[in-house]
C-alpha positions as CSV (number, residue, x, y, z in Angstrom):
1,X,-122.7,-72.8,-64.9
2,X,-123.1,-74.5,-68.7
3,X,-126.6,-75.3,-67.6
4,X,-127.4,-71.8,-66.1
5,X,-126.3,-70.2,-69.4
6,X,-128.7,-72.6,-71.3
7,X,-131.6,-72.2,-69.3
8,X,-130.9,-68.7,-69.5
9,X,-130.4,-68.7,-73.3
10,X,-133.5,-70.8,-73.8
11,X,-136.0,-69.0,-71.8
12,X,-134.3,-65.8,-74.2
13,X,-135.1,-67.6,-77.4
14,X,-139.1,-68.5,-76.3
15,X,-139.5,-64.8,-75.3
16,X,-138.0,-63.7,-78.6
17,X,-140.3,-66.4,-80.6
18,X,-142.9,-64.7,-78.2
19,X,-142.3,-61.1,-79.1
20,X,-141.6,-62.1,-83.0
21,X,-145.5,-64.2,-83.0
22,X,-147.5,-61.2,-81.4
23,X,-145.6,-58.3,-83.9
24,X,-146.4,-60.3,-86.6
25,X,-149.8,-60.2,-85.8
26,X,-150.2,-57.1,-85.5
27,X,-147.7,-55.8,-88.2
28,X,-148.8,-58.2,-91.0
29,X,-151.2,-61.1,-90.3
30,X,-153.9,-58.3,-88.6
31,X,-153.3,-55.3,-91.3
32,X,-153.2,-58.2,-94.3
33,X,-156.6,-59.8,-93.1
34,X,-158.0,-56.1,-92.7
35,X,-157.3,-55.7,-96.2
36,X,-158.3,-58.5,-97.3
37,X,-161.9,-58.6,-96.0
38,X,-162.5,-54.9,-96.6
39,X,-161.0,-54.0,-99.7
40,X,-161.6,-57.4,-101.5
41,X,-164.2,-59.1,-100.4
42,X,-166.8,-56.1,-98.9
43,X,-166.9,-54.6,-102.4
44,X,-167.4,-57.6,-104.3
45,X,-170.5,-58.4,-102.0
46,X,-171.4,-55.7,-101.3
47,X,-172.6,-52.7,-103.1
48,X,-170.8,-49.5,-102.4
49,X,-172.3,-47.0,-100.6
50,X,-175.4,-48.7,-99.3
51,X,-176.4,-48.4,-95.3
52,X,-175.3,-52.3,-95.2
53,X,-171.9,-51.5,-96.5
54,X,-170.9,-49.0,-93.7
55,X,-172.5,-51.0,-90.9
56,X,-170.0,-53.6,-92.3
57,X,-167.5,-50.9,-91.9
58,X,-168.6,-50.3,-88.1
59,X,-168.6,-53.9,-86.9
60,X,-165.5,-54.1,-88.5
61,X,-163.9,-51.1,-86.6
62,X,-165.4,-52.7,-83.5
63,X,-163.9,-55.8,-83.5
64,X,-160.6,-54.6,-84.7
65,X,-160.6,-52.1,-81.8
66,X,-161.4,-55.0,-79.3
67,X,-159.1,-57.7,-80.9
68,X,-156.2,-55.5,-80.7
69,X,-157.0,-53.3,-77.9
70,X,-157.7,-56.4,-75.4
71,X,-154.3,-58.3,-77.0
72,X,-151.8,-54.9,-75.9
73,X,-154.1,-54.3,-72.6
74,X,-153.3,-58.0,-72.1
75,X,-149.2,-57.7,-73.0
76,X,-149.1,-54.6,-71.4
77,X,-150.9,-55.9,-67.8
78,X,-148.5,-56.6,-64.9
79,X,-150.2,-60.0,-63.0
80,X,-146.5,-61.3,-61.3
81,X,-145.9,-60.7,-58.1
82,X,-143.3,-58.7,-58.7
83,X,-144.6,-55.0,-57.3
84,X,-147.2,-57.1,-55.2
85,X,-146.9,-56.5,-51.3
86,X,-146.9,-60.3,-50.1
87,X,-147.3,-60.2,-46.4
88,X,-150.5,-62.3,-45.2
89,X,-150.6,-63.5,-41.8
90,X,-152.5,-66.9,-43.0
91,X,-149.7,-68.6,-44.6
92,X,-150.1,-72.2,-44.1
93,X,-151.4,-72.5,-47.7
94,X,-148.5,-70.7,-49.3
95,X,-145.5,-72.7,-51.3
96,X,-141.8,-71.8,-52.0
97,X,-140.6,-71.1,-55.3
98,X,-137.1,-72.0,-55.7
99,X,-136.5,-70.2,-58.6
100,X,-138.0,-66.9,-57.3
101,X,-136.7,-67.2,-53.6
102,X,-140.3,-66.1,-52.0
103,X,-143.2,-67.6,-50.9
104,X,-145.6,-67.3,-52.9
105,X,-149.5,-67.1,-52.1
106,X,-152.3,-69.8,-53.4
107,X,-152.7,-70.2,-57.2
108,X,-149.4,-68.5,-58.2
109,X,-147.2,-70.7,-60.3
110,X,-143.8,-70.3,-61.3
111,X,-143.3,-69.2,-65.5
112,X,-140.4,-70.9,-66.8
113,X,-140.2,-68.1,-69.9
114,X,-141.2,-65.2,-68.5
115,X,-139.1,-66.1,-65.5
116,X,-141.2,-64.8,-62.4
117,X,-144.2,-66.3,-60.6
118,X,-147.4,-65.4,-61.6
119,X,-151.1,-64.5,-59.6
120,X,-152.9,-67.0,-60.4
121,X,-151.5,-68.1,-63.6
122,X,-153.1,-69.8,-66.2
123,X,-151.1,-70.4,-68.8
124,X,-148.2,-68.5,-70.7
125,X,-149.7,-67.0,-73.9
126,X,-148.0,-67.3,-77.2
127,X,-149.9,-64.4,-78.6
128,X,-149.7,-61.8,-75.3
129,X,-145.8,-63.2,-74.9
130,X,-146.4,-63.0,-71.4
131,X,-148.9,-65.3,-69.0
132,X,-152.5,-64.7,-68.4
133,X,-152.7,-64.4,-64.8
134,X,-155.1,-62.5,-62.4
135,X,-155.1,-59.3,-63.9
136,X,-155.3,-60.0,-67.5
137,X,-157.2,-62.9,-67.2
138,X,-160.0,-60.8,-69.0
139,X,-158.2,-59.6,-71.5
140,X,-157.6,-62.8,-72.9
141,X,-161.1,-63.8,-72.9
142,X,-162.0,-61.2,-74.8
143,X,-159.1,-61.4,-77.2
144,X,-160.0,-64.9,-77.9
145,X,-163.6,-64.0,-78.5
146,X,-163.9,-61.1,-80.7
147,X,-160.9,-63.3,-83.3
148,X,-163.4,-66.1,-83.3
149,X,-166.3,-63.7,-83.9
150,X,-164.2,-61.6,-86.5
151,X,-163.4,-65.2,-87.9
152,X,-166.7,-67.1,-88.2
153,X,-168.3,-63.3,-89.7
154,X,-165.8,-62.7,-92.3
155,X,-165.9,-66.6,-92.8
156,X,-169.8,-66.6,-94.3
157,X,-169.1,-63.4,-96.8
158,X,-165.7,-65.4,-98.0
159,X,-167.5,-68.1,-99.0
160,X,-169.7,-66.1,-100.9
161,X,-167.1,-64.0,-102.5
162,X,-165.4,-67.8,-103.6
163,X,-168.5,-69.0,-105.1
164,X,-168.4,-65.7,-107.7
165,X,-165.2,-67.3,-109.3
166,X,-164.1,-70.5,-107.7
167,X,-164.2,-73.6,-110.6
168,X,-164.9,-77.2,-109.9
169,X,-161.7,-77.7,-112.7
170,X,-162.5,-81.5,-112.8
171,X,-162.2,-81.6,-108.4
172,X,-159.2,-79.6,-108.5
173,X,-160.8,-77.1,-106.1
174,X,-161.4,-79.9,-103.4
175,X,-157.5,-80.6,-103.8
176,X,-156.8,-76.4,-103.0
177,X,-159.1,-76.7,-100.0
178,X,-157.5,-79.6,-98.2
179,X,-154.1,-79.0,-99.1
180,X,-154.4,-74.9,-99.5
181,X,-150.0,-74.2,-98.8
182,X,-149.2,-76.3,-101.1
183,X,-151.7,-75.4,-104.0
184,X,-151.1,-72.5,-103.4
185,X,-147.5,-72.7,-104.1
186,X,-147.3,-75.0,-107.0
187,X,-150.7,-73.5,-108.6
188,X,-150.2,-69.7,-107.6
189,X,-152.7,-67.5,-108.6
190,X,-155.9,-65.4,-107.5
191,X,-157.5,-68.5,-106.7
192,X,-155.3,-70.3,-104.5
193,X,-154.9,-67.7,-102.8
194,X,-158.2,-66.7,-101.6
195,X,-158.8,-70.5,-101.0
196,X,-156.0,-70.6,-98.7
197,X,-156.7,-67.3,-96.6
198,X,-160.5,-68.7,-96.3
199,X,-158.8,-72.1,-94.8
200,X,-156.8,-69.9,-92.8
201,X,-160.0,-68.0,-91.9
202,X,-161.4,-71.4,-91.0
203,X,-158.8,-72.9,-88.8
204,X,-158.0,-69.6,-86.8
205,X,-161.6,-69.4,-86.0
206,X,-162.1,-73.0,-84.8
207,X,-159.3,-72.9,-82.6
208,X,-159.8,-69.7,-81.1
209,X,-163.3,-70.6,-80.4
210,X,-162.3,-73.5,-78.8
211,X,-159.6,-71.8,-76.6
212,X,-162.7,-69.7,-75.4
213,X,-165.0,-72.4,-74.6
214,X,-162.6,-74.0,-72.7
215,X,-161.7,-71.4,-70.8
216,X,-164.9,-69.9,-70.4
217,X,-166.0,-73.2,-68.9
218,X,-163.2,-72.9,-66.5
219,X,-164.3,-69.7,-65.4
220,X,-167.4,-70.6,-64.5
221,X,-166.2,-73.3,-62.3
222,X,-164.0,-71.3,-60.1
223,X,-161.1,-72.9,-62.2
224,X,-157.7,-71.9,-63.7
225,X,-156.1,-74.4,-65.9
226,X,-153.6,-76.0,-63.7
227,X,-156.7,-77.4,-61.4
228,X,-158.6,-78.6,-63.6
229,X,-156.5,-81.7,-63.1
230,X,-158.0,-81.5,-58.7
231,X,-160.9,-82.1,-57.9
232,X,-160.4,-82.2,-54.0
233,X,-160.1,-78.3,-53.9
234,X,-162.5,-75.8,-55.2
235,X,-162.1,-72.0,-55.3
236,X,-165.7,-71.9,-56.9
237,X,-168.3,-69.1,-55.6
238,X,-171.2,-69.8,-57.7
239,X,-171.1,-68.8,-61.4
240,X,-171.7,-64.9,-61.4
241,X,-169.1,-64.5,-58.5
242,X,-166.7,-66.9,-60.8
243,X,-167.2,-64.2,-63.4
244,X,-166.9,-61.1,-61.3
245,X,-163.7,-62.8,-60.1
246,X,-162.5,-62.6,-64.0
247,X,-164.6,-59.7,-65.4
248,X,-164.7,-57.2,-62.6
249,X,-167.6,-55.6,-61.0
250,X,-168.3,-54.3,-64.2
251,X,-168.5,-58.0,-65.7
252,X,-171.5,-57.0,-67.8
253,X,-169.7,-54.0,-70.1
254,X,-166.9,-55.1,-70.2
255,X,-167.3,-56.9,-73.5
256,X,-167.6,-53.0,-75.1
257,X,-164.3,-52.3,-74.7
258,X,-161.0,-52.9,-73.1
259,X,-160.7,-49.2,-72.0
260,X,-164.3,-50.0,-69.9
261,X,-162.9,-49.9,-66.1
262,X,-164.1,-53.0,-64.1
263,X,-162.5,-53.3,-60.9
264,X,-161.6,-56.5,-59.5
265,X,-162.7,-58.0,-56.3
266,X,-159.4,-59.4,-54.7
267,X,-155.6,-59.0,-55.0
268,X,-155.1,-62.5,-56.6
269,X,-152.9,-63.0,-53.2
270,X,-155.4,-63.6,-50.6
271,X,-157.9,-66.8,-51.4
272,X,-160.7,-69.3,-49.1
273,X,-160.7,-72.6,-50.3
274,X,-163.6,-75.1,-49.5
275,X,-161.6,-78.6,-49.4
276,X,-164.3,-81.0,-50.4
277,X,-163.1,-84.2,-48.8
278,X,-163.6,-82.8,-45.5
């Protein structure tokens, strides 16, 4: 029973860390960075006024609409199996989850936080505080993309905005870049602080870029990322099916907009495998 109540307790603590990382993002880190890049560093830049200036304005509101509307669309997405009419009569392939007390089809895997098996889970996402599965697979994607375009854009024009005021101050600048928290704390000021929301900037774009890539890659191998450790099974269709499977049949708008309905193919239940070592 002691163990029960601390599994229990745990998997309670991830999902309120879970909850806590994605309102923070959107309550504070998201509105803070808005600022930031529009009220700052646009007008410093950028003259007021000018056709340049408001198509700023418009890309902005584009990627801020897709960041945030693919991250709730994402949270909000139901991919368990719970709801999911699992009757198949070709059940040879299917496993047991002990946990869940169900057989479960092909690709599903049991999430210890969220505490329910998932359609063909991926990963549990820190950011959605839920696991990217079947149906929100493509919500991710897009999630990750638009931060890492968002990033690397504002990125440029915050380096320009640092080069109107930043000083060498005998290499002290170097010293802000590579250790930007702790300049920032013991030398607090305008400075320090732009340098450390550029690093910021920097290292949020780099690693959502590379959570992109990887997973991008995946998709176009018929791959989720538990399998990429097999390489005896393949679920791979060729690369535009791979992305249909992902995207929907609307693969090819969907990067407009969350709202942009693109059906999905299958049912994440029911899934032909080509076993390559027959």
């Amino acid at each position: 029973m002691l163990i029960t109540f601390e599994r229990v307790q745990n998997k309670q603590i991830k999902r309120f860390l879970g909850h806590i990382a994605y309102l923070t993002i959107i309550l504070i880190l998201v509105p803070a960075f808005l600022y930031f890049e529009l009220c700052i560093v646009l007008p410093a830049v950028i003259e007021k006024g000018t056709i340049q200036y408001i198509l700023h304005y418009i890309n902005a509101s584009f990627l801020l609409l897709n960041i945030i509307g693919n991250m709730i669309y994402g949270m909000f997405t139901n991919t368990t199996i719970k709801g999911n009419f699992l009757e198949n009569a070709r059940k040879e392939d299917w496993t047991m989850c002990a946990v869940c007390e169900c057989l479960r089809p092909p690709r599903a895997w049991h999430c210890n936080i969220c505490d329910i098996c998932i359609l063909k889970r991926d990963h549990h996402c820190t950011f959605f505080a839920c696991c990217v599965g079947y149906y929100n697979h493509r919500y991710f994607m897009y999630f990750t993309l638009y931060i890492f375009i968002a990033m690397i854009y504002s990125f440029y024009y915050n380096v320009i905005f640092l080069s109107h005021f930043v000083t060498w101050n005998h290499g002290l600048v170097i010293v802000k870049f590579i250790f930007p928290l702790a300049s920032f704390v013991v030398d607090y000021g305008d400075e320090s602080l732009y340098v450390f929301l550029v690093v910021i900037n920097l290292i949020v774009g780099l690693f959502t870029g590379f959570l992109f890539l990887y997973h991008f890659n995946n998709i176009l191998k018929g791959k989720i990322t538990p399998e990429t450790k097999f390489d005896n099974i393949s679920y791979d269709r060729g690369w535009l099916q791979n992305l249909i499977e992902v995207f929907g049949q609307r693969w090819y708008l969907t990067w407009i907009s969350p709202f942009i309905c693109s059906p999905l193919p299958g049912d994440g239940i029911v899934w032909f495998i080509e076993d390559k070592q027959k």
